[in-house]
Phi, psi and omega in degrees: 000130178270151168297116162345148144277133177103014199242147162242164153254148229230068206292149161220148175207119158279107156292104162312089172263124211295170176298148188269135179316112173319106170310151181278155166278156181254159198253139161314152157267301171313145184289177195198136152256102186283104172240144188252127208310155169266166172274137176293141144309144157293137185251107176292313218284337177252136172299137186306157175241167172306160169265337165275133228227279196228158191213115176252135169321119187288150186110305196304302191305025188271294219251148203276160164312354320199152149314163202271308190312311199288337172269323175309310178311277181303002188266315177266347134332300184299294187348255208344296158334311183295296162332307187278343143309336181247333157307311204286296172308323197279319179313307168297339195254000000 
């Protein structure tokens, strides 16, 4: 198979690189009080709840309520709009 002209070729090779080295404990000079954390109780008795409250149809909060007449009305509005739009662009040329 032949090369494109102008295409190079491209070696990639991945280097394992360790992990960074685990600090030593250092001894205090100063006395210290070291205290080790309690464990939070677990809460058994209430059971996880859902996240879904409700499930609604996407969109519907968008878009308002209307009548069948009031969407037949803006639909053909828009038409028109469109319409007076595309006179206007036919016009220019």
């Amino acid at each position: 198979m032949a090369r494109k002209p102008g295409s190079s070729i491209v070696h990639y090779e991945h280097r394992y690189k360790l992990p960074p080295r685990k600090k030593k404990p250092v001894a205090l000079e100063v006395p210290a009080v070291v205290t080790r954390r309690k464990p939070t109780p677990k809460k058994a008795a209430d059971p996880p709840t859902s996240a879904i409250v409700t499930i609604r149809k996407r969109g519907s909060d968008r878009v308002p309520d209307m009548t069948p007449e009031e969407h037949q009305r803006r639909g053909d509005a828009a038409e028109a709009m469109f319409r007076e739009m595309k006179r206007a662009i036919a016009a220019t040329r």
